[in-house]
N, C-alpha and C positions, 0 to 999 in steps of 0.2 A: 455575275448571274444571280448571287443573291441577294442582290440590295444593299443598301446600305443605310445606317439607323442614321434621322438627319436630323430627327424632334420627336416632342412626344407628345401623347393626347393625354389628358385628362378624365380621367372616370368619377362622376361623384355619386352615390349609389346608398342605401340605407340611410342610420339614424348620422349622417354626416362624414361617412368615412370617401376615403378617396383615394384612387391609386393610378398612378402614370401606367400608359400603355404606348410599347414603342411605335415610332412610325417610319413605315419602311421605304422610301425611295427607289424608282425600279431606273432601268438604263432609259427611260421615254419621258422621269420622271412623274409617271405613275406614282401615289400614293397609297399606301396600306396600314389600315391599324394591325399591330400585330397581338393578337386574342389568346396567342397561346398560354398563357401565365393564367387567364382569368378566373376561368374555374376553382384553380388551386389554389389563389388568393383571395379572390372575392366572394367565391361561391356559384359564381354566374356564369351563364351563357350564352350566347345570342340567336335570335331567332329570326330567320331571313329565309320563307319560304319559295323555293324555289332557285335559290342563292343565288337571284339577279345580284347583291350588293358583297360577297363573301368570293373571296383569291383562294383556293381549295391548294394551290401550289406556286413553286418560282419556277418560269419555265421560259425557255431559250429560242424557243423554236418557233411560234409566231405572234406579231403586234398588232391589235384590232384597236382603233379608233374610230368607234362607231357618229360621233359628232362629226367628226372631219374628214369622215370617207376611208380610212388609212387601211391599206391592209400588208402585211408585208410577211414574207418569210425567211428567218435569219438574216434582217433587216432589208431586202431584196425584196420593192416596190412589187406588186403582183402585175402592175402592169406590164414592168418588164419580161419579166419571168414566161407571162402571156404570151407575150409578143415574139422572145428570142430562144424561148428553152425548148425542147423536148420535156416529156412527161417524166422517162428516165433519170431525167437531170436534178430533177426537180425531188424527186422520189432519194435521191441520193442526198440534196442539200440537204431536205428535212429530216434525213437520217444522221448525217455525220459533219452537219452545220459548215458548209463552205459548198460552192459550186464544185464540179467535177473537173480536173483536167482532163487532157484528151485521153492519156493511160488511162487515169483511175475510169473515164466513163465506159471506156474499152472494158476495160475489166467488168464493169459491175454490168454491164451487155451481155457477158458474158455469160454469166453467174445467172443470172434472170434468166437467157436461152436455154441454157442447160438446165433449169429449174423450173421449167413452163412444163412438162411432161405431171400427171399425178401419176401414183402407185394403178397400173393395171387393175388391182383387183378389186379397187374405187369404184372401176364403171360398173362392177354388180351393184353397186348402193343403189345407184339411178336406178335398176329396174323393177325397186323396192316401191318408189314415189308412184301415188298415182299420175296417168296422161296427165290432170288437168294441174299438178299441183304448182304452184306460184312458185315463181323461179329464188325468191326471197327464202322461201323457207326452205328451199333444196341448199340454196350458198350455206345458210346460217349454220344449218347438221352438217352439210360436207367439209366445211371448214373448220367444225369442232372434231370433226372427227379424223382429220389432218396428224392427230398425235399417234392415233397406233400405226400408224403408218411410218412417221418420221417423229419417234423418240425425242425429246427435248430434257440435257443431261441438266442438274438440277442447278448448277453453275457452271451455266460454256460460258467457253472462253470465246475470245474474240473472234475466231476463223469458225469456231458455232454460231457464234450469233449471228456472223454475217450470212450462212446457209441458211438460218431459222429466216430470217428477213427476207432472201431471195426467193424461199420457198412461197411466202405469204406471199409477197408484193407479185410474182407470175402465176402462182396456182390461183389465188383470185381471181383473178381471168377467167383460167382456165376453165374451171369449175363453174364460173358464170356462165362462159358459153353453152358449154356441157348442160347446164341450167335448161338454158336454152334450147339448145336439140330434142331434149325429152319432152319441154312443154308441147314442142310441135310436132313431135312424132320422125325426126331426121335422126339420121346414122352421125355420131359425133365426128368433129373435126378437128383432128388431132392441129397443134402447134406446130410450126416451121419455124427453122432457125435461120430461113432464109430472108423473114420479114420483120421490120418494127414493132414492137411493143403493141401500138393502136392498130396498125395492117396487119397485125397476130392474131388480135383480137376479131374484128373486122370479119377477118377471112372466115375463122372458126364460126362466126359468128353466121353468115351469109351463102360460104361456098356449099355445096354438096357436091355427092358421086357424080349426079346429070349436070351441073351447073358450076362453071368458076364465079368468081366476084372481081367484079373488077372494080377496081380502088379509084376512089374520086378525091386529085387531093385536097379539095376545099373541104370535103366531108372527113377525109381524116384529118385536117388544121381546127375542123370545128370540133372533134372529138377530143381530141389532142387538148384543145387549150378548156373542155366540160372538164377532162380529171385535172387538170394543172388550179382550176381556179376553186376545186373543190377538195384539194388535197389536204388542209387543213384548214382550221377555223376559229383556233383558241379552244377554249374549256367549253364546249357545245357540247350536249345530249351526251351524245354517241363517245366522244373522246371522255368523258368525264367516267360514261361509264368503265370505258378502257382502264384508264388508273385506278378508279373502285378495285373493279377486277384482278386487275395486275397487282394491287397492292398487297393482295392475298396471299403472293407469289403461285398465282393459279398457273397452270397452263398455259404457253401465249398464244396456242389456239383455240383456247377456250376463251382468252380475254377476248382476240380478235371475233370469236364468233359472238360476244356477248356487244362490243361494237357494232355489230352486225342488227343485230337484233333489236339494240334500240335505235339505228338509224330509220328501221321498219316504219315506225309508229307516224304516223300521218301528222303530227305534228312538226316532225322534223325532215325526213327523208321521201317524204310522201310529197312536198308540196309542190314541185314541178308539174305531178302526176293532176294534181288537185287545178292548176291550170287548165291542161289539156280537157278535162270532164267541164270547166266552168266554159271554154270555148263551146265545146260539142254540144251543150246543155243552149249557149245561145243561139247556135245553126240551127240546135232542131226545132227551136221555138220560132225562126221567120224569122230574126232580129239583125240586122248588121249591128246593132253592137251600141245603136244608139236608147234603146230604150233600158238595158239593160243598164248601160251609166247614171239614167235617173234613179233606177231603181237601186242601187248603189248611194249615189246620195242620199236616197230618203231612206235608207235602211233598211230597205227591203229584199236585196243581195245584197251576197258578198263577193268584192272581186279579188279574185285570189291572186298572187303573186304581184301583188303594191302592198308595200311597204315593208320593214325589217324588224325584230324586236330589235336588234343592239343598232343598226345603223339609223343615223334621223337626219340623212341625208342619201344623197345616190350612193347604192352598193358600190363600190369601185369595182367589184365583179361583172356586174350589172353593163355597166359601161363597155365594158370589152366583149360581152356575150352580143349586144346589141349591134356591135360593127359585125360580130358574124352574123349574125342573125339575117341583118341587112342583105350580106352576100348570098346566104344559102338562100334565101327564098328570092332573089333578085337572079337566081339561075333559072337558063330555058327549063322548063317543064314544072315547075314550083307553083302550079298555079294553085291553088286550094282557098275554098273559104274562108275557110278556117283562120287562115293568115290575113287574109283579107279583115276579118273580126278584132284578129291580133292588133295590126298596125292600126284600127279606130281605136281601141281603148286605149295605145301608148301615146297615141295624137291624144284625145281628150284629159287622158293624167296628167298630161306633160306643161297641157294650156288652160287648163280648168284652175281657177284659183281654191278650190273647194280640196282639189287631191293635195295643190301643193303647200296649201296651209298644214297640211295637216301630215305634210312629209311621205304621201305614197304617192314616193317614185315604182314606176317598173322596176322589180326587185332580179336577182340572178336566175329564178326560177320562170318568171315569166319567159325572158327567152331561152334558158334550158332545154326548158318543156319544148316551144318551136323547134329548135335548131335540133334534137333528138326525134322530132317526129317525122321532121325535114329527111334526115338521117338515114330513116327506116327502123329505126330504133323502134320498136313495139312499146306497147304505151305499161305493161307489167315489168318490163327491163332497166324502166328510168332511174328506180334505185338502185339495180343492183348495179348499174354504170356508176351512182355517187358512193357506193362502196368500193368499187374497184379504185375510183380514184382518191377514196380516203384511206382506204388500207396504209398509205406510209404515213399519212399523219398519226393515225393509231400507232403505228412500230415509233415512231419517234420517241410519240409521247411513253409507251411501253419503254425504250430504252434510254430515255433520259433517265424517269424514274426508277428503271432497273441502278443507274449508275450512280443516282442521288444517295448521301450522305444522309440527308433528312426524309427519306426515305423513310412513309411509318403506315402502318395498315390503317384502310379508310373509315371511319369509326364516326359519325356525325350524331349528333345526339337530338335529343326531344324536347318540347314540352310537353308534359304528359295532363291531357283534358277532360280524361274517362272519371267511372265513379272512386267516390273513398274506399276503403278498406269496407268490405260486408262480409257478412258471415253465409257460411256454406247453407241450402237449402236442400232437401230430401227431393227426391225425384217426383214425387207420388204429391210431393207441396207445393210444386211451382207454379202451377196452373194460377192460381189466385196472387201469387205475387211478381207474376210475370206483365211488363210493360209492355212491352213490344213481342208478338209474336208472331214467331214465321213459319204459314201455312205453306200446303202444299199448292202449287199451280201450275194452269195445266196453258199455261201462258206462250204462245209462239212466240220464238223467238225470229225476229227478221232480221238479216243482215243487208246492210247495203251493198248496190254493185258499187259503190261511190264513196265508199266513206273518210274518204279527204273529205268532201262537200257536208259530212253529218257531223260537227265540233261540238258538241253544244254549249264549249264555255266558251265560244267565241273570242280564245287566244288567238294572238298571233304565233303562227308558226314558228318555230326557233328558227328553218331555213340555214339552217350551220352546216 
């Protein structure tokens, strides 16, 4: 797991001086320079904003080859995993690095059932939130606040850590349902230990007092394989911030709700959602879909969900969301515009040399966004479903690092670009030596209903 030193790079740096830096070989044979020395030897440090180019850790638990499509968890191709696991199952590899036998998945079934209930006197928090508020920011606080409820001793042992994990990986859910009931004004829907993981969710999700739900199973196989294919992702946004977090030795539901909270941000967790608004946006204009593609070309839209920053080939996600995708909307009653818009733009990506030059394919999120609308899935619930299904890649990654050796609090440093040293000014003197100054303004502030659609640095979405 840690690599192994196989060569070494060369640094030449000042009036001629020079010093080897190790290079780390990973199990994919991956290569890394290892930077830790350089500081303390050379003086220096590297600066890679954004740290597209920079390995923050050695980590066991998933392989992305973004060139060659690759995505795997504890070496376990995602397509498989797609195709033959439970969510469960999977929830368990990335925790404890090996699929589940039939005992141990009994068991950890178990543990989850028993661990879907929150603390009773949680649902007073809900009645705190206003009606309208986004079910994002009810998970983020309810799951930070996960601790005074269920204590986390400052070194559990192993039969703790695995309640602490049970807790997160079902109350998650839970709590998102519960999200949910309040946005729409329904009486919550307590968990059954009578039903699956996704039919747990599902139910809570859909049943009320007047009304049962009744389970469609292609719609829970297509929900089932949204959290499988988003359970982890490597070192993206949200996990990266998890180990910041956890490196602090914070809280783990405080890391997990800080998890939370960067998945929020529209450049990462948002982008399904950012689909769904660029459809809607071309139904109400008259368009099936084809003027919107020029418009695309010439750069005068953007269409959202083609293409990947780390993949520069088909997501391997992508590919397997797309056979469902296929299904759900190829069922009686699926008729919707909407999809109709859909299937033009993945036709013209797919045969346009313009998309394929240039590597946007249909990305996971393009049909995410379908296959959860398909769903019934509500168009403000699309992340907190890729939270529920990243919560174990966060505990993973949270308890890999709990259990690492190298193990060191997150500490990244600067280059610092501001002014030199100045001398102090009197209050009554600044006026005349003041640069820049900031008035008062009486400036509205507008918020988009859309603000996927408002980037203005025109990155590509992380989509992790």
């Amino acid at each position: 797991m840690d690599g192994d030193i196989t060569e070494a790079a060369a640094l030449r740096y000042g009036s001629g001086q020079e010093m080897e830096l190790p290079v780390i070989t990973g199990s994919e044979d991956e290569k890394a320079v290892d930077i830790e020395r350089l500081r303390s030897t050379a003086g220096l440090v590297t600066l890679d904003e954004g740290f597209a180019n920079t390995a923050s850790c050695r980590s066991a638990i998933t392989y992305l080859d973004g060139e060659k499509g690759i995505l795997r968890y504890r070496g376990y191709p995602i397509e498989d995993l797609a195709e033959k696991s439970r969510f469960v199952e999977v929830a368990y590899l990335l925790m404890y690095g090996d699929l589940p036998t039939a005992i141990q998945l009994d068991d950890f079934s178990a543990i989850l059932n028993s661990s879907s209930l929150i603390h009773e006197d949680m649902r007073h928090f809900f009645l705190a939130f206003p009606n309208n508020a986004h079910p994002m920011s009810i998970l983020t606080t309810m799951v930070a606040s996960l601790s005074a409820f269920y204590p986390v001793p400052e070194n559990p042992n192993d039969e703790e850590e695995a309640q602490i994990i049970a807790n997160l990986v079902s109350q998650v859910r839970t709590i998102a349902a519960f999200s949910f009931k309040k946005f729409i004004g329904e009486p919550v829907v307590y968990p059954s230990y009578k039903l699956r993981f996704v039919e747990n969710f599902l139910n809570m999700m859909f049943s009320s007092p007047v009304s049962s739900y009744e389970q469609d199973p292609d719609i829970v196989k297509a929900v089932e394989t949204f959290l499988i294919v988003h359970a982890d992702h490597e070192q993206n946004c949200s996990t990266a911030a998890v180990r910041i977090a956890g490196s602090s030795l914070a809280n783990v539901y405080a890391v997990i709700s800080a998890g939370i909270s960067a998945l929020w941000g529209r450049r990462h967790g948002g982008a399904n959602q950012a689909v769904i608004t660029m459809l809607r946006s071309i139904q109400e204009a008259g368009d099936d879909g084809r003027q919107f593609i020029e418009s695309a070309k010439n750069k005068k839209a953007r269409l959202m969900g083609f293409g990947h920053r780390v993949y520069k080939t088909f997501d391997p996600r992508a590919i397997i969301m797309k056979k469902l995708c296929h299904r759900i909307l190829g069922k009686p009653g699926m008729t919707d515009p909407m999809f109709e818009i859909a299937m033009r733009l993945e036709e013209a990506a797919l045969s346009d040399d313009y998309f394929l030059s240039r590597n946007l394919y249909p990305n996971v999120d393009f049909y995410s966004g379908l296959i959860l609308k398909a769903a019934g899935i509500p168009f403000d619930m699309f992340t907190v479903l890729f939270a529920i299904g990243r919560t174990p890649g966060w505990l993973a990654h949270w308890r890999e690092m709990r259990h690492s050796e190298n193990s060191r609090i997150a500490r990244p440093r600067q280059i610092y670009v501001g002014p030199l040293k100045r001398s102090y000014i009197p209050v009554n003197l600044r006026e005349k030596h003041s640069v820049g100054v900031m008035r008062r303004s009486r400036t509205k502030i507008v918020v988009s209903k859309y603000p996927e659609m408002a980037d203005p640095s025109g990155e590509m979405p992380e989509m992790g």
